[in-house]
C-alpha positions as a Markdown table, in Angstrom:
| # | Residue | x | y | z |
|---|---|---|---|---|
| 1 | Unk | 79.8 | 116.2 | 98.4 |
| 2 | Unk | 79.3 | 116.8 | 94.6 |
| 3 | Unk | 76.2 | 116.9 | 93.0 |
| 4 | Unk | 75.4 | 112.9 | 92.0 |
| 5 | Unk | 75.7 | 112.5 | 88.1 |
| 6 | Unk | 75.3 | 110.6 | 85.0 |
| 7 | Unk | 79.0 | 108.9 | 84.1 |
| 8 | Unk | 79.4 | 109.4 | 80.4 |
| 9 | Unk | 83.0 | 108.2 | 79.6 |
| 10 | Unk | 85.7 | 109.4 | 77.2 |
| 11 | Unk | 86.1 | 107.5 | 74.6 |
| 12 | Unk | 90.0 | 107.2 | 72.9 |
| 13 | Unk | 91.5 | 105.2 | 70.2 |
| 14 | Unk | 94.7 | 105.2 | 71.8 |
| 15 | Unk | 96.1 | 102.4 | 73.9 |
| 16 | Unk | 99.0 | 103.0 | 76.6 |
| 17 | Unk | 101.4 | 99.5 | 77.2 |
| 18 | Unk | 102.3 | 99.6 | 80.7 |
| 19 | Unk | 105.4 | 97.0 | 80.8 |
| 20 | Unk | 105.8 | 95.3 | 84.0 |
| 21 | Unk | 108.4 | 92.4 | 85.0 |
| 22 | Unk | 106.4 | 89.7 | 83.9 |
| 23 | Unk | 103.6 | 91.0 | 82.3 |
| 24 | Unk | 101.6 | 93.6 | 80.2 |
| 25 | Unk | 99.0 | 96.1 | 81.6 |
| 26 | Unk | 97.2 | 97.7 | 78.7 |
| 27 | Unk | 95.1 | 100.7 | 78.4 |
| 28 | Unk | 92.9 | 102.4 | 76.2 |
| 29 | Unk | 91.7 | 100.7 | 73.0 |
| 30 | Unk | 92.4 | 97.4 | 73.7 |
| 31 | Unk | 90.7 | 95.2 | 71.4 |
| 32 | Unk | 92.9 | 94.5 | 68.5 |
| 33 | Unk | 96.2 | 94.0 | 71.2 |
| 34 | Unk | 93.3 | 91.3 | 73.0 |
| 35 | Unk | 92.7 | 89.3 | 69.4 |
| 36 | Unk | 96.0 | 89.4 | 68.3 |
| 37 | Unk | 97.3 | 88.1 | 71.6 |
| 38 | Unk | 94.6 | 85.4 | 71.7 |
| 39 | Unk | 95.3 | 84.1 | 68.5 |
| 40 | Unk | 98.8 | 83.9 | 68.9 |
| 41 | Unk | 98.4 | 81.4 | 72.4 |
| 42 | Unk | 96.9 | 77.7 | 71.9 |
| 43 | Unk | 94.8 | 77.8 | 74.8 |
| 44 | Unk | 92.3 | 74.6 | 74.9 |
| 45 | Unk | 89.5 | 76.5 | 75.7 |
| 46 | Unk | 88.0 | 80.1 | 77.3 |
| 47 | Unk | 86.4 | 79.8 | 80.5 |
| 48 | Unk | 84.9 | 83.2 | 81.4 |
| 49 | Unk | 84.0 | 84.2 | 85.4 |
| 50 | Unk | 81.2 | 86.8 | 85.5 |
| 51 | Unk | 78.6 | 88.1 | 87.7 |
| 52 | Unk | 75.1 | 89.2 | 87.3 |
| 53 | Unk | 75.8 | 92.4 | 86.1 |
| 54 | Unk | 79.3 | 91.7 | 84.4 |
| 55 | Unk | 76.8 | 89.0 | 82.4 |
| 56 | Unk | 74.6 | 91.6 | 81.5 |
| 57 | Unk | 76.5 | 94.7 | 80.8 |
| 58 | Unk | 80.2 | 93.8 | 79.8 |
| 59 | Unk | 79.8 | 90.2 | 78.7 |
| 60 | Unk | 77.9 | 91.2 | 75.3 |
| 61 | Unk | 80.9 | 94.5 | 74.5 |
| 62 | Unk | 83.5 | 91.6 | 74.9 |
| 63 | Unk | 81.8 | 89.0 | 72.7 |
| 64 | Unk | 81.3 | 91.5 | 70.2 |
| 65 | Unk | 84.9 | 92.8 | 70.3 |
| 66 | Unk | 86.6 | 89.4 | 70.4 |
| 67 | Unk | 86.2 | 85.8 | 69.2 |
| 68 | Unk | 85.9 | 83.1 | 72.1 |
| 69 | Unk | 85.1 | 80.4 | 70.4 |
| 70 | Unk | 82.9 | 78.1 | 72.3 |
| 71 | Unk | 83.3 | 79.9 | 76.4 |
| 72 | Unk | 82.3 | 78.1 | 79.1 |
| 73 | Unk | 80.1 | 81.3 | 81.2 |
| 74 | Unk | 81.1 | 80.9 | 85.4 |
| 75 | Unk | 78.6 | 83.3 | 87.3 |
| 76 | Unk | 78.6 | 84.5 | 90.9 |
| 77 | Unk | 76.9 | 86.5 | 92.4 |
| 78 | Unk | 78.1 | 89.8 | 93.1 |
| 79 | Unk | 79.4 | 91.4 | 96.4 |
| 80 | Unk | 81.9 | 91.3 | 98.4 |
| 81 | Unk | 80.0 | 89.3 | 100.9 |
| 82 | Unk | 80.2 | 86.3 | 98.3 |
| 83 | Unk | 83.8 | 86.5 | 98.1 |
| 84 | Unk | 84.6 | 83.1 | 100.2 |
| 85 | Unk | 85.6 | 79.8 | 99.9 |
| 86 | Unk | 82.2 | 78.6 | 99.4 |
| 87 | Unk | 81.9 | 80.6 | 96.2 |
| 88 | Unk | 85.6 | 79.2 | 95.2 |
| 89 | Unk | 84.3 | 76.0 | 96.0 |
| 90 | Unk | 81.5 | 76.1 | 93.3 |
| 91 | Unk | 83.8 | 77.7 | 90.7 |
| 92 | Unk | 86.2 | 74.9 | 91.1 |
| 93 | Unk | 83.7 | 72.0 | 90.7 |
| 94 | Unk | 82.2 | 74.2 | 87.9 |
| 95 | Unk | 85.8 | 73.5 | 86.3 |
| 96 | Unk | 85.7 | 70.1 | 87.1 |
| 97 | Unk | 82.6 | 69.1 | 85.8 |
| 98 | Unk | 83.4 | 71.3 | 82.6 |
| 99 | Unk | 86.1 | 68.8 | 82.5 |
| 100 | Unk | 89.0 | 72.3 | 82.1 |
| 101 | Unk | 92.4 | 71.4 | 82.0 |
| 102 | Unk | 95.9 | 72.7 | 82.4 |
| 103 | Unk | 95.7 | 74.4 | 79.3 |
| 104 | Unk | 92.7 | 76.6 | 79.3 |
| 105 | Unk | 92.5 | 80.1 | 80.2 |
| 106 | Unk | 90.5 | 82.3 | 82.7 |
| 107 | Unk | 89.2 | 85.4 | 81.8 |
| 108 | Unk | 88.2 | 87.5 | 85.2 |
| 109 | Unk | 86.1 | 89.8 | 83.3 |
| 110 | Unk | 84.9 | 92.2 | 86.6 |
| 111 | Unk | 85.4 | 94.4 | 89.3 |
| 112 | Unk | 87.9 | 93.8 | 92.2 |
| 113 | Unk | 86.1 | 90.1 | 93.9 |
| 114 | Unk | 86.1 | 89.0 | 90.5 |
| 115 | Unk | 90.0 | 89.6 | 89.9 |
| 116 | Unk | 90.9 | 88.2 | 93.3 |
| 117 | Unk | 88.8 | 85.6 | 93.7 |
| 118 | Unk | 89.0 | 84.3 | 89.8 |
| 119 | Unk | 92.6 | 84.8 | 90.1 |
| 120 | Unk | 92.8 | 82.7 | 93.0 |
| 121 | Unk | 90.3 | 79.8 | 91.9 |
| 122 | Unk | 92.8 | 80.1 | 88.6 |
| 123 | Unk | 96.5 | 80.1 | 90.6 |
| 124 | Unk | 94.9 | 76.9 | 92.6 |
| 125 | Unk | 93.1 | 74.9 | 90.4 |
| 126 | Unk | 95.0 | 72.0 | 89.4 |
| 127 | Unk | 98.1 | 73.6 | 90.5 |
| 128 | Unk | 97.8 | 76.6 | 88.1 |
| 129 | Unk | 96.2 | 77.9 | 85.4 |
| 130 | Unk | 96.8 | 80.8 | 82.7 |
| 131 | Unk | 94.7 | 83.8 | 83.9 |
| 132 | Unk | 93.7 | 87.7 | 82.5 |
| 133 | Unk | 91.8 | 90.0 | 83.8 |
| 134 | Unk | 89.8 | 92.4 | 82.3 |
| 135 | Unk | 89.0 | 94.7 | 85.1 |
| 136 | Unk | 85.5 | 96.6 | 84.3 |
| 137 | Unk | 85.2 | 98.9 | 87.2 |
| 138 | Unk | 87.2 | 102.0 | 88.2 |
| 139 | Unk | 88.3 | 100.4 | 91.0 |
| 140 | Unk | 89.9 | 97.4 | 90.1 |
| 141 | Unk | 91.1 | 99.0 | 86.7 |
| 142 | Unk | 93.5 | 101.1 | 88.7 |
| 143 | Unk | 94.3 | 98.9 | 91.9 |
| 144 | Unk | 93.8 | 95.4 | 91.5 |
| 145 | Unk | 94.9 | 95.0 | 88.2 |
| 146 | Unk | 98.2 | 95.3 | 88.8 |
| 147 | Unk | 100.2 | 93.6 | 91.8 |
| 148 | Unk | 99.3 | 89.5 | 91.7 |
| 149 | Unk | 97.7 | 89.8 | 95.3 |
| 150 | Unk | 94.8 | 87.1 | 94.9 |
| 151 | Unk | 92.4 | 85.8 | 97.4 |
| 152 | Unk | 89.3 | 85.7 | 99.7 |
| 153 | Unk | 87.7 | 86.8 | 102.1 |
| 154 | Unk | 87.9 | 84.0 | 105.5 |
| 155 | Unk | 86.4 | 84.7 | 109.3 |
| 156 | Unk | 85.1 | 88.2 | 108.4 |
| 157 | Unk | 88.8 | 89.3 | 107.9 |
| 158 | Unk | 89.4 | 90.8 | 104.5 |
| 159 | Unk | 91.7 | 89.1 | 102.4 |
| 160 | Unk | 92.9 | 87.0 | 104.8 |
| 161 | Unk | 93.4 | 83.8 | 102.5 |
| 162 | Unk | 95.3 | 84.4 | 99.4 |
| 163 | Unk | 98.4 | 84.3 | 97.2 |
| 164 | Unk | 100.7 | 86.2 | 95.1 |
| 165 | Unk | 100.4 | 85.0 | 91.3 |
| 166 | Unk | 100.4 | 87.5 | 88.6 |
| 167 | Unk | 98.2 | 87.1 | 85.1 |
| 168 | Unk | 99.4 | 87.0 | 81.9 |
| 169 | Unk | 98.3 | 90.0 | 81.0 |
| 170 | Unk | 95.5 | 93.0 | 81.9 |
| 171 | Unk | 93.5 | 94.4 | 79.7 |
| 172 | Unk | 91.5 | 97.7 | 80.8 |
| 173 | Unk | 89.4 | 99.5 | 78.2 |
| 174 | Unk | 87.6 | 102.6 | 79.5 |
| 175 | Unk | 84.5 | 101.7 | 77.8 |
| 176 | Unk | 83.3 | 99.4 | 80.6 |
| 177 | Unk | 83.0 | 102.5 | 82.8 |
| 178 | Unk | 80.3 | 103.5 | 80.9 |
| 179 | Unk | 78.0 | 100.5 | 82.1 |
| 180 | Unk | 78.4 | 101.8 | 85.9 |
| 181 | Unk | 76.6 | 103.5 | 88.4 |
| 182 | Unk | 77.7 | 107.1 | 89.7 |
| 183 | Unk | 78.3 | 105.4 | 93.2 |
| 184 | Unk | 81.4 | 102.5 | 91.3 |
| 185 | Unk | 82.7 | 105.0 | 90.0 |
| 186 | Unk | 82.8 | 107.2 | 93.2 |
| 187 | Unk | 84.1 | 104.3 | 94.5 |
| 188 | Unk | 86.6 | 103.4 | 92.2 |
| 189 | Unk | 88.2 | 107.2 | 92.4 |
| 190 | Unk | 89.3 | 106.4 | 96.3 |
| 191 | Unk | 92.2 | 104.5 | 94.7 |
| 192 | Unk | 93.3 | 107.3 | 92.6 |
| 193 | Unk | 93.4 | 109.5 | 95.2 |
| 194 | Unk | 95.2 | 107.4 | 97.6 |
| 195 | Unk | 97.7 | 107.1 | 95.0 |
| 196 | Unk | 98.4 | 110.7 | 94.4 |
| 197 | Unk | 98.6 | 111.1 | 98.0 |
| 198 | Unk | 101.4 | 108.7 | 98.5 |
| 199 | Unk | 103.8 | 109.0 | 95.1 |
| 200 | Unk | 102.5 | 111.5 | 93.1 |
| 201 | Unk | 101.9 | 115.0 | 94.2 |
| 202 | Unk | 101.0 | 116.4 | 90.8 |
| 203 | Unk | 98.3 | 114.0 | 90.4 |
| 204 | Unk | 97.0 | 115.0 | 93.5 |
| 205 | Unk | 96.8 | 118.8 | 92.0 |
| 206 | Unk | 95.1 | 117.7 | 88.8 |
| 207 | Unk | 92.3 | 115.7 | 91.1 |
| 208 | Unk | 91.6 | 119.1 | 92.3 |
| 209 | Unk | 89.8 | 120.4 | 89.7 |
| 210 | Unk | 87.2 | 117.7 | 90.0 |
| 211 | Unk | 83.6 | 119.1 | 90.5 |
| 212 | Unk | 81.7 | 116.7 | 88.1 |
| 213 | Unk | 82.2 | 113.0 | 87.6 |
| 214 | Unk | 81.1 | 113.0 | 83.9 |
| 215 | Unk | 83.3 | 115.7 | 83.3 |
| 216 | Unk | 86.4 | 113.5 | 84.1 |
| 217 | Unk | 88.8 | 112.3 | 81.5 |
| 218 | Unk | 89.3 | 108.9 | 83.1 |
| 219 | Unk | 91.6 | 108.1 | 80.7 |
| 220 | Unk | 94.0 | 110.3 | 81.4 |
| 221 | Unk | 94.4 | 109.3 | 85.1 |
| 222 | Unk | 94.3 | 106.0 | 84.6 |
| 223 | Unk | 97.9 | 105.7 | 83.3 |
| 224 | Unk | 99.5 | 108.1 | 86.0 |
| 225 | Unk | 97.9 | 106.1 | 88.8 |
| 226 | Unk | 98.8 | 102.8 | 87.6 |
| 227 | Unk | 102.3 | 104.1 | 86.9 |
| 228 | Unk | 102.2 | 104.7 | 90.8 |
| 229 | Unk | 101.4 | 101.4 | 92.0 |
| 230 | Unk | 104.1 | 100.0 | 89.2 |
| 231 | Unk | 106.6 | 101.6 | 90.9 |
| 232 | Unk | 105.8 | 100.5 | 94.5 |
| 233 | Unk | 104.8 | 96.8 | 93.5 |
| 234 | Unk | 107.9 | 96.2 | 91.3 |
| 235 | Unk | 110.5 | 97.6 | 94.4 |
| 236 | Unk | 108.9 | 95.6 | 96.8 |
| 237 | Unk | 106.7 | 92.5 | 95.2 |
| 238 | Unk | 106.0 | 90.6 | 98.6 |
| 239 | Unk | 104.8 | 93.2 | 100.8 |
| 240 | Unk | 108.1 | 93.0 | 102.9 |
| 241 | Unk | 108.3 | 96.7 | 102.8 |
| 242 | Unk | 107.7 | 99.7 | 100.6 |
| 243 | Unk | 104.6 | 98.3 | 99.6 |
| 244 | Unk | 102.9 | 98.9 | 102.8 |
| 245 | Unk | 102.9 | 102.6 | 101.2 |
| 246 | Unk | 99.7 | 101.2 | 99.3 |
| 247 | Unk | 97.6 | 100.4 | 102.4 |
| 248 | Unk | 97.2 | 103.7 | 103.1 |
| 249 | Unk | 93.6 | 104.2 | 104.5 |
| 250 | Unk | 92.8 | 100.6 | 104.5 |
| 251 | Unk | 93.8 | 99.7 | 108.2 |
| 252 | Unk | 91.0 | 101.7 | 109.3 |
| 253 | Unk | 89.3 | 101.2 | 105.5 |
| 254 | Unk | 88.6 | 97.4 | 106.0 |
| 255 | Unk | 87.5 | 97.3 | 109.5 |
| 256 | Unk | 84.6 | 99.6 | 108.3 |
| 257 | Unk | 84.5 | 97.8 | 105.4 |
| 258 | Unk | 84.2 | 94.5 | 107.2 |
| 259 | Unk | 81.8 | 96.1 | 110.4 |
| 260 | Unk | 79.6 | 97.0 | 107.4 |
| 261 | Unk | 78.7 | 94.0 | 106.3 |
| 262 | Unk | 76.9 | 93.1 | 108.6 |
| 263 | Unk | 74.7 | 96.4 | 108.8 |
| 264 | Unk | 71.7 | 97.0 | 106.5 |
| 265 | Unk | 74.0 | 99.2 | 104.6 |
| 266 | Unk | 77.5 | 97.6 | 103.5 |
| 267 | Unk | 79.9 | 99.8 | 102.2 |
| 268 | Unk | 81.6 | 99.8 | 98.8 |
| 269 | Unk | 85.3 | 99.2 | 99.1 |
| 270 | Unk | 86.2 | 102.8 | 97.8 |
| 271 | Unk | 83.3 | 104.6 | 100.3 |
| 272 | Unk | 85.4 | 102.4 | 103.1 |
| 273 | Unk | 88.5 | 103.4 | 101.8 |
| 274 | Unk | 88.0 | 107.3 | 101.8 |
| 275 | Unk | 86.7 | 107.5 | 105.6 |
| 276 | Unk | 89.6 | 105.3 | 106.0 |
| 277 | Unk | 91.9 | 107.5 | 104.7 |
| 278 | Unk | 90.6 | 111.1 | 106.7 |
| 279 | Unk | 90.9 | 109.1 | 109.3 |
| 280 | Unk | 94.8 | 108.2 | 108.7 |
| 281 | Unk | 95.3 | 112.0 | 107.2 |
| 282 | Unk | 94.1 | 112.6 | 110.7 |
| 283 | Unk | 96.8 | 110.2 | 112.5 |
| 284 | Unk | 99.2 | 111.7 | 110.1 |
| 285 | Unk | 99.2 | 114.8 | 111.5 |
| 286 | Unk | 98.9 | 113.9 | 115.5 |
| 287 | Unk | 101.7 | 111.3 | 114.8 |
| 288 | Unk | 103.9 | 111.5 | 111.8 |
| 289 | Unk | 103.9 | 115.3 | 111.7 |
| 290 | Unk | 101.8 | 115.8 | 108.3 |
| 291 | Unk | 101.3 | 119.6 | 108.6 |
| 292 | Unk | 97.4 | 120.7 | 109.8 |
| 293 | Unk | 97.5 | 123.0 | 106.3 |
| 294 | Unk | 97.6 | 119.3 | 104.4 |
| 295 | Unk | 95.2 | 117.8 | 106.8 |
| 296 | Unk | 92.6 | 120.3 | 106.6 |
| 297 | Unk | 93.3 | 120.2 | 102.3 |
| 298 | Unk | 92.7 | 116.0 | 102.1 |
| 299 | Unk | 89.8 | 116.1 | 104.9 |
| 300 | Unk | 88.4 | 119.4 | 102.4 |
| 301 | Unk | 88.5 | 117.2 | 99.6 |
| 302 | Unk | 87.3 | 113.8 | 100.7 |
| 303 | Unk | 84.6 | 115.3 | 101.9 |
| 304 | Unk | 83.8 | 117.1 | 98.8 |
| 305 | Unk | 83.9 | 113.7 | 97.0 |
| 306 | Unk | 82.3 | 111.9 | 99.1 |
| 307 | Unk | 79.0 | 111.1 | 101.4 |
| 308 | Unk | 80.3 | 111.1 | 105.0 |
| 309 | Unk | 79.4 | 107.6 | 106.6 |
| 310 | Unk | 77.3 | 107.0 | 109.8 |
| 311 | Unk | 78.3 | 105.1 | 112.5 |
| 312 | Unk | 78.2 | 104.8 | 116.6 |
| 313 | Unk | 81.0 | 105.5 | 118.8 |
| 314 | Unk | 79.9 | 102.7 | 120.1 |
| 315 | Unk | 80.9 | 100.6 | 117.5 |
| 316 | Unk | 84.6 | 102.2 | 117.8 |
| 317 | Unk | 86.0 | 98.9 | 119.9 |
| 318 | Unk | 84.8 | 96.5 | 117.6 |
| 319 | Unk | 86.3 | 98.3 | 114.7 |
| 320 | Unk | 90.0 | 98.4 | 116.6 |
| 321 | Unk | 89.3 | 94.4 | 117.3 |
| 322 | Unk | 88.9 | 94.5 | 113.5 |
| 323 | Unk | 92.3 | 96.8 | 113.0 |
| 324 | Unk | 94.4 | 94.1 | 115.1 |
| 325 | Unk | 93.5 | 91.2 | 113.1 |
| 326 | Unk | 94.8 | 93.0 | 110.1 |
| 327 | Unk | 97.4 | 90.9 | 108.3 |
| 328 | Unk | 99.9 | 93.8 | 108.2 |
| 329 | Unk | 100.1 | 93.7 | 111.7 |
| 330 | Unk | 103.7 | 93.4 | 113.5 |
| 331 | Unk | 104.7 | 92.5 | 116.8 |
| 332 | Unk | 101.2 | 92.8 | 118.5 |
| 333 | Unk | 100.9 | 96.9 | 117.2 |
| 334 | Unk | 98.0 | 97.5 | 114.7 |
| 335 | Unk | 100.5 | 98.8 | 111.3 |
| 336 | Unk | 99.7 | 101.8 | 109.5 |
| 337 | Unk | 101.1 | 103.9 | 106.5 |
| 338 | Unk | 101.1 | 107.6 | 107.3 |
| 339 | Unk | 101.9 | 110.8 | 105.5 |
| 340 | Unk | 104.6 | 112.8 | 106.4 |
| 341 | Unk | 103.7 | 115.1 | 103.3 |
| 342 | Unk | 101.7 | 114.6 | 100.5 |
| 343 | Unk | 103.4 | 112.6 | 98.3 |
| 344 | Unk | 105.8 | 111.5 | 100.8 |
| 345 | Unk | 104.0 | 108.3 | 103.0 |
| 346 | Unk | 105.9 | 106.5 | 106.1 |
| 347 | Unk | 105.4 | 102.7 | 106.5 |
| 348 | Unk | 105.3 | 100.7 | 109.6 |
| 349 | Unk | 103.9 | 103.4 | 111.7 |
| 350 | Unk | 101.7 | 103.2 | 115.1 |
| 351 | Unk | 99.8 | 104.3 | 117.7 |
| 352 | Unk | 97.6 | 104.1 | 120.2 |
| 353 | Unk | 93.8 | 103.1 | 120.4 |
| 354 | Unk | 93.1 | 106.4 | 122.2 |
| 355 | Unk | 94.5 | 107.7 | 119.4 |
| 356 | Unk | 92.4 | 105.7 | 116.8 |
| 357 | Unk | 89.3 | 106.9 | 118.2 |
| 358 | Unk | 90.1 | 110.4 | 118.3 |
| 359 | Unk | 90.8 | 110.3 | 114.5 |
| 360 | Unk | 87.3 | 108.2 | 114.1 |
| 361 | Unk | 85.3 | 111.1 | 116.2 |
| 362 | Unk | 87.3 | 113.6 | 113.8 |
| 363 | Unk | 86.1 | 111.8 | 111.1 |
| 364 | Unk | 81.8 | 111.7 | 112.5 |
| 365 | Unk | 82.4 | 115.5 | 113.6 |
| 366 | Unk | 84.3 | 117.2 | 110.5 |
């Protein structure tokens, strides 16, 4: 793995308009796009959903960028163990009590629970109401922001309660990298990869010259890896099909994810996603004929990236008990996205739970 560093980020003045079918996603220096935008709506109030951290760190950069006159603060606590319909319960009474209507807006000012579950407590309350999110982590500023998938966590199944609503717009400013630790942003790059390795085969060569986080123009990968996930929400915005291209690495992603919480140790959704994703570069080659030359090339590198996780062969059927209560699942067969080259992924793909264990012990003995 690379050496662990200090994240200094690049700072820009430039902002990149990423035009979707119903909305904006903007990047880069956002700030004057944000008040403009603002005072141009008649919104009855702000109502702002933070976390400890978001409080501390990003909340005081926002208020000193933009006027919110008079914001009603909602904090949660962070993780993605919190992310539940007892937390959604306490934001909605929180709205209730603040007496919110129809007409105010929610600002998801966070990482990925905050987007889906703000989003969600915002698409449900009273029927619906306006919604942004200003993504502050790596992770969510390049793969929640952009689709409308909402929701929460239910029966220790990821996501398994949710909706498709989009905001009104997203608003990511690099700057709010600058507040996290080396392991978010570790995290965060997961999604990046993933994305190169299913649309975009250049991006995947300009990841390779990645040795030292702080030495990353964030920036300037931002833009090609939302431009990926553009693409594959706006052909497919349901999950019907192509879009299954995007799970790549989660199948086996979230049931470590998910087994994790309930260890001394959870794993961040990026750390998940990576062993997920060796694992299913593994299947690849066994199943969808992804040749060993690219196998060995995305095992090199994920490992180079990022700490290999611990866990028992024992625990392997419980993590395939996890797989087949995946939502993706069709007729009774656990659903994976595979590569057939890099850049070129294959949806609706299977195999067996022999199989899935081999590519776990690949994954412990690599």
């Amino acid at each position: 793995m690379i050496d662990d560093v200090v994240f200094v980020s690049n700072k820009t003045n430039i902002m990149t308009t990423i035009e979707l079918a119903s909305y904006q996603i903007h990047v880069g220096n956002i700030w004057g796009e944000l008040e403009n935008w603002l005072q141009a709506q008649s919104y009855s109030r702000y109502i702002i959903l933070v976390d400890e951290n978001t409080r501390a760190y990003c909340w005081p950069l926002l208020q000193q960028k933009v006027n919110l006159p008079n914001p009603q603060i909602i904090e949660i606590r962070s993780g993605e163990q919190h992310k539940n319909i007892h937390t959604c319960t306490y934001i909605w009474k929180q709205l209730m009590d603040e007496k919110a209507d129809r007409n105010a807006l929610f600002i998801n000012l966070g990482g990925g629970v905050i987007g889906d579950m703000g989003g969600f407590c915002a698409a449900t309350y009273k029927r619906g109401i306006d919604f942004i999110q200003i993504p502050t982590t790596l992770l969510a500023q390049v793969d929640s922001s952009i689709g409308g998938k909402l929701g929460i966590d239910f029966g220790d199944v990821k996501n398994s309660v949710g909706l498709f609503t989009n905001p009104q717009k997203v608003f990511i400013s690099p700057e709010f990298l600058e507040t996290l630790p080396e392991r978010e942003i570790r995290s965060g790059l997961a999604e990046i990869v993933k994305h190169s390795l299913i649309a975009d085969s250049e991006l995947w060569q300009k990841l390779q010259s990645i040795h030292q986080l702080n030495a990353v123009d964030w920036a300037s990968l931002l833009v090609p890896s939302l431009e990926v996930k553009k693409r594959v929400v706006e052909s497919d915005p349901l999950e019907k099909s192509w879009r299954k291209t995007l799970n790549f690495g989660h199948t086996i992603g979230h049931a470590l994810e998910s087994w994790a919480l309930a260890t001394p140790q959870p794993l961040l959704h990026g750390e998940a996603v990576a062993a997920g994703m060796l694992c299913e570069t593994y299947l690849s080659g066994t199943v969808s004929g992804l040749d060993r030359h690219e196998v060995e090339a995305i095992s090199d590198f994920i490992l180079r990236i990022y700490n290999k996780q611990r866990f028992d062969p024992a625990s392997f059927p419980t993590l395939i008990e996890l797989m087949k209560n995946d939502k993706k699942n069709q007729d009774g067969q656990i659903n994976f996205t595979m590569l057939q080259a890099i850049g070129t992924p294959l949806i609706n793909q299977s195999c067996t739970d022999q199989d899935i264990e081999q590519s776990l012990t690949y994954y412990l003995e690599r």
